[in-house]
N, C-alpha and C positions, 0 to 999 in steps of 0.2 A: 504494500500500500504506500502509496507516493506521501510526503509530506502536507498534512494541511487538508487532506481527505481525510474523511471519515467513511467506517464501516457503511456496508449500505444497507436500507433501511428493510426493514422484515414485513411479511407481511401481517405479522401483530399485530406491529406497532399499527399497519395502516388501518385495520382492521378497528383497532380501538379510538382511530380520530374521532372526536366527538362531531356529532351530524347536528344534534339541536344544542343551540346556543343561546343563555338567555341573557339579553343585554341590558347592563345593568345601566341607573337614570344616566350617568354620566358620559359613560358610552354611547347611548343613545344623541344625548343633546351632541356629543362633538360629533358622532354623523352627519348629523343636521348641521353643526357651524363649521365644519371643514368639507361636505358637501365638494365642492366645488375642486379641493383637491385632491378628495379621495377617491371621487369615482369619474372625474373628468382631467384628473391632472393640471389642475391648475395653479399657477405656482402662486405660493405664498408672498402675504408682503414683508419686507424686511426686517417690518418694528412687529411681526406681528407677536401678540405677548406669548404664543404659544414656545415660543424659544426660549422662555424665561420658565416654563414648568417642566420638570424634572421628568427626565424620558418622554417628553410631550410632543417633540417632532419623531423622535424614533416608531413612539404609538400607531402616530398619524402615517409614518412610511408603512408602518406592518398592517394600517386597517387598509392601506390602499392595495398591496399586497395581496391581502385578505379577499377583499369584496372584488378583485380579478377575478377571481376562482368562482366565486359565487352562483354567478349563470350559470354553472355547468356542474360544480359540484353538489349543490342540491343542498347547503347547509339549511337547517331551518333555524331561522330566526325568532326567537320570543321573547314578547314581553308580557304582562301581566295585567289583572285588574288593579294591582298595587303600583305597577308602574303609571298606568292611565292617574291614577289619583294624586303620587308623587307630581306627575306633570299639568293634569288640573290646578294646583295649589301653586303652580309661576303665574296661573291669571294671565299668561299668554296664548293668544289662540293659533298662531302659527306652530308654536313649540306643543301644542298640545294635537292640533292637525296631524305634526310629522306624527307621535307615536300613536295616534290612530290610527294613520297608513302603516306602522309595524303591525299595531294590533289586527289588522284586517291580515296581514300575512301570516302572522300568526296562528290564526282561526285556520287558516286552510291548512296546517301543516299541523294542529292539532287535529283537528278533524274527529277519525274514530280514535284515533289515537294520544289522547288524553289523560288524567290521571286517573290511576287504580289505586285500589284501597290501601295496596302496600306503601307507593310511592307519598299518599296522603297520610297515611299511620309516621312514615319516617320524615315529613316534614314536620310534622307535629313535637320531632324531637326536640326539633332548635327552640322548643321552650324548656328546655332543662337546664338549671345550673349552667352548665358545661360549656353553653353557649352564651355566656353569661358578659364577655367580650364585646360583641355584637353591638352596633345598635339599634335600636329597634326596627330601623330604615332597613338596616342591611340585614337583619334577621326576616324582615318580612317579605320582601325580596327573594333570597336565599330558600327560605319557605315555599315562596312561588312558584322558582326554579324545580325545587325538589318534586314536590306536589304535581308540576309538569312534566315532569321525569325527564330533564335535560340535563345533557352530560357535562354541559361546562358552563358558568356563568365566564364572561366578560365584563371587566372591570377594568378602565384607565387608574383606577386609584390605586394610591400605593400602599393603604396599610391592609388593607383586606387580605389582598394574595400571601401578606405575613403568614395566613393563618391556613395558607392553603393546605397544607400536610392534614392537620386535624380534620379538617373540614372532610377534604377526601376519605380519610379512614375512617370516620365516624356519618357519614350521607352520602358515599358514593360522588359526589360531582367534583367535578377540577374546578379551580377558580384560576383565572389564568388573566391576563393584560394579553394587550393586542401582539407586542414581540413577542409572548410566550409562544400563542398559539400560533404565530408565523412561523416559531422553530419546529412546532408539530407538522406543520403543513407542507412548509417548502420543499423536504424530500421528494413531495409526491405531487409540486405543483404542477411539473411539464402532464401529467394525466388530465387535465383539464385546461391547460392552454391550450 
């Protein structure tokens, strides 16, 4: 193996990419406010403040990345009733428009395929102690997720993913930022370009 390769990827691994992704508020809204250069390539302006937050253009190169794949890879996208209400309380109605148009994608990719009694039994956990970190946003959320039975939440924020090991061993879901799930993906992105 040449220097600077890596082993190549298994079919496990590909096997376990997570399909439904549930996107959490902040994700969401920078969809909607980088728009423009995530899925149209448009380049940024100089001062924009997003160079001033911490991995916040790296995010935005991995969600552009990301939503490349999207036509063709078939991710499903979800948000929640908790999301919808989170984005109600901005009292914006553009900002609450966009995650209507998530939530209408949503619906179709939940379909028959929505929560079972297990998936709902084990969101119910994240009221225990345990999850006692949390706040109540990101518990109710998380909750969502699970109850959805999606295999990764998306999160631009950076203390959440802290917790990502517990989270996984004790709910099953990955909690992952947009570079994370770019290092999942990219292996396998020539399959869908």
């Amino acid at each position: 193996m040449s220097e600077g390769v890596g082993p190549a990827p298994t079919i496990r691994a590909f096997e376990t990419l997570p399909r439904r992704i549930f996107l959490d508020s902040c994700t969401a809204q920078t969809l909607r406010d980088y728009g423009g250069f995530i899925y149209e390539s448009e380049p940024l302006k100089d001062a924009d403040r997003i160079y001033g937050v911490t991995d916040g253009l790296a995010n935005l190169q991995a969600l552009q990345a990301i939503f490349r794949l999207t036509e063709r890879a078939q991710f499903e996208w979800i948000v929640s009733t908790g999301s919808l209400e989170e984005a109600a309380d901005k009292r914006d109605p553009g900002h609450l428009g966009w995650f209507w148009d998530i939530a209408d994608h949503s619906a179709s990719c939940l379909g028959e395929d929505g929560p079972s009694a297990e998936s709902v039994a084990m969101a119910a956990r994240l009221a225990e102690p345990r999850f006692g970190y949390l706040s109540e946003k990101d518990r109710r959320l998380l909750a969502d997720a699970v109850a959805l039975r999606c295999e990764a939440f998306l999160t631009v924020e950076r203390r959440l993913p802290r917790n990502a090991q517990h989270l996984k061993r004790e709910l099953g879901i990955e909690v992952i930022t947009p570079v994370r799930h770019w290092e999942f993906l990219r292996p396998w992105a020539a399959l869908w370009l």
